[in-house]
N, C-alpha and C positions, 0 to 999 in steps of 0.2 A: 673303536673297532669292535664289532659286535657280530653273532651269529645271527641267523634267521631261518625258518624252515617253512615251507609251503608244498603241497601237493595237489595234483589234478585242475590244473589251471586250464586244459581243456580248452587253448589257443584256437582259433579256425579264421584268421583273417585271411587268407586267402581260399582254404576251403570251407565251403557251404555249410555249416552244421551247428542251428540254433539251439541253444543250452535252456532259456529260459522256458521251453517243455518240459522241462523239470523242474519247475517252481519259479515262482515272481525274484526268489533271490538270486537268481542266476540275470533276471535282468539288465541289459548294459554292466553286464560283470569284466568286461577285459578294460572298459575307462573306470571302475570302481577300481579295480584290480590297479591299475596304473597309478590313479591318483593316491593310494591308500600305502603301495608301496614306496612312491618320492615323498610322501609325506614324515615315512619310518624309516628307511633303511638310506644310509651314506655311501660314500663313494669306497669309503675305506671301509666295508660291510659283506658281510659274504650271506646267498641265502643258498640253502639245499633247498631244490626241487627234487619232490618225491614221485614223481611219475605221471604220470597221461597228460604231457604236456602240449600238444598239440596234435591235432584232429589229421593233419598232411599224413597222406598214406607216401609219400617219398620223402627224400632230404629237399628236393627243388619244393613242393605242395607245401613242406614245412619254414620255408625260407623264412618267410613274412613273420612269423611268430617267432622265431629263435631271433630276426633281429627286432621285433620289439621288444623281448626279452633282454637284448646286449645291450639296447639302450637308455634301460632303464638303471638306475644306481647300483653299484657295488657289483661282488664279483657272484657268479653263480654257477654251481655242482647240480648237475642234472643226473639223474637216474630213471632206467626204462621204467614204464607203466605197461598194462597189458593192451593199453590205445596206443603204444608209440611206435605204429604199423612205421613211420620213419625212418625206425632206430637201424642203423645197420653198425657194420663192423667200426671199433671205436679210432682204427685209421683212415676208413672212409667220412667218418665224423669229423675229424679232426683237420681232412684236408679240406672238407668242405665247408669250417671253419675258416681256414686261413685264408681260403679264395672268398669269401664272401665278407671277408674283414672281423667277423665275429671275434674280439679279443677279449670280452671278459666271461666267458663260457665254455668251463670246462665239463667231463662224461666220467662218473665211478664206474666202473665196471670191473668188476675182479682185482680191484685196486685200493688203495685209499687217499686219505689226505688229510692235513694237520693244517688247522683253523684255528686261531688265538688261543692255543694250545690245549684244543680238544680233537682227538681223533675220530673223523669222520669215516666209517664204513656202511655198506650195506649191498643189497640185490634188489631183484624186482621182487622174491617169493613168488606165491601162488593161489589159487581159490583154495576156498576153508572146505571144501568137500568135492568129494571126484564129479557129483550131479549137477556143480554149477561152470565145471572145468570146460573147456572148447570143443566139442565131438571128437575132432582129429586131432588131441595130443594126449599123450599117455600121461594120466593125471601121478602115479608114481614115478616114472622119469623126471616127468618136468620137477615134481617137490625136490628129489636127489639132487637134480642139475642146483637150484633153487639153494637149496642147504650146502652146496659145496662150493659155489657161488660166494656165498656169506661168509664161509670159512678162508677162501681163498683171500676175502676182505680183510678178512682179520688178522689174518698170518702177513701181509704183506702190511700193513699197518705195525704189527709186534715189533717189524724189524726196524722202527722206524725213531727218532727222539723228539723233543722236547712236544710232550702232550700228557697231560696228567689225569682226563678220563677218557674214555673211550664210548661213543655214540652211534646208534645204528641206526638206519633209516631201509626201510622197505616199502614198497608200495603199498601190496597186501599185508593186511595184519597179521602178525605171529600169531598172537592173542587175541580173541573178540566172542562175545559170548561165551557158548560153550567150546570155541574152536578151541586149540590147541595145537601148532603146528611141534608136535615134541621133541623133533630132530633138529628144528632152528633154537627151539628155547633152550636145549641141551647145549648149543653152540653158543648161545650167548652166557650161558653158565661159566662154560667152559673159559671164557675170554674175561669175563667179571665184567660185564655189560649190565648198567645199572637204569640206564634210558633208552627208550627204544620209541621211534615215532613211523604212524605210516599214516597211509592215507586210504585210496579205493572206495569210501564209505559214504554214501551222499544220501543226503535226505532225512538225518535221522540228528537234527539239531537238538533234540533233548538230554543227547549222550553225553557224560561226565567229561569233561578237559583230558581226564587221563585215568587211569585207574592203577594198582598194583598188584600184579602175580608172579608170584614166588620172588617177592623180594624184587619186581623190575617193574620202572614204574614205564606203561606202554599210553601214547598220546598220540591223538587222532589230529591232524593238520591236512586235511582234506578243505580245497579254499574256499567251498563254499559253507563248511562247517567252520571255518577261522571269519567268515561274514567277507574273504579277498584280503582279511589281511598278515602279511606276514608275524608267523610267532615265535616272539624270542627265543633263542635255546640256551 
């Protein structure tokens, strides 16, 4: 039984929205994607998706994707991306899980979960500077909401046993160049958060597997930077 983590898988089998405009490696990426995951990941396997997982501006537009996802191997923890126009309340998620049979597909949100005894938190965070942020959202609320989000993750994980590190996943990167989101890095301080993985970042395959700031080692799984395929955690 093993971990796995992927981000921006960027589903669209029912809605219209070709990937490979962004490069030849996006190519036939959801049969790479499929074959590359039954090839790695068991039944008894869990992967964390980190965000922008399908293109569906509703839960009905996302249907087709979330069950290609359920029937592909092992169990998988999904997290909003700033594309998961879908994402609604995680009781609306959930019932619309059960009516549609989805049973190996659970939602973190302000929550946590304990995986072959590692503690699984995280949020969606947010853009590295207010100028790349959406017109209409207040680029300081949204980071607060973002950072107490995380914390809410964590705190409700603390209360929790048998898990012996503690692991955060966000869509947006904490860390990335010069950015610095210093109110989430404070908080993974604060929890002795020693890995932290996101995604959001395409195109930019020359970047390091992972890098270390202040003692935390931060790793990009973004799946057309992982080439589709799931990376160990």
């Amino acid at each position: 039984m093993s971990l796995y983590a992927i981000a921006d898988t960027h589903l669209s089998l029912l809605v219209s929205k070709p990937m490979d405009i962004f490069g030849s490696r996006w190519s036939g990426y959801t049969e790479k994607l499929s074959a590359l995951w039954k090839n790695i990941v068991n039944e008894n396997d869990t992967v964390i998706i980190a965000g922008d997982i399908s293109w569906g501006m509703t839960l009905e537009e996302a249907r087709d994707d979330l069950l290609f996802l359920d029937r592909l191997p092992g169990k998988k923890i999904l997290l909003r991306g700033n594309h998961d126009y879908w994402w609604s309340t995680p009781a609306k998620i959930r019932a619309f899980f059960e009516k549609n049979g989805i049973s190996s597909i659970s939602i973190l949100q302000n929550d946590s979960a304990v995986c072959e005894g590692v503690l699984i938190c995280g949020t969606r965070g947010w853009y590295s500077d207010e100028s790349s942020s959406k017109e209409d959202a207040d680029f300081a609320k949204v980071s607060a909401r973002e950072a107490l989000r995380l914390r809410m993750s964590l705190e409700d994980g603390a209360k929790k046993e048998g898990y012996g590190e503690t692991v955060v996943f966000t869509h947006f990167p904490i860390v990335f160049g010069d950015f610095v989101s210093r109110e989430m890095l404070d908080i993974l301080h604060e929890y002795n958060v020693k890995r932290a993985f996101f995604g959001h970042i395409h195109g930019k395959y020359s970047l390091p597997k992972s890098l270390v700031y202040e003692g935390i080692e931060f790793s990009l799984i973004s799946a057309d930077f992982l080439d589709f395929r799931p990376k160990p955690i």
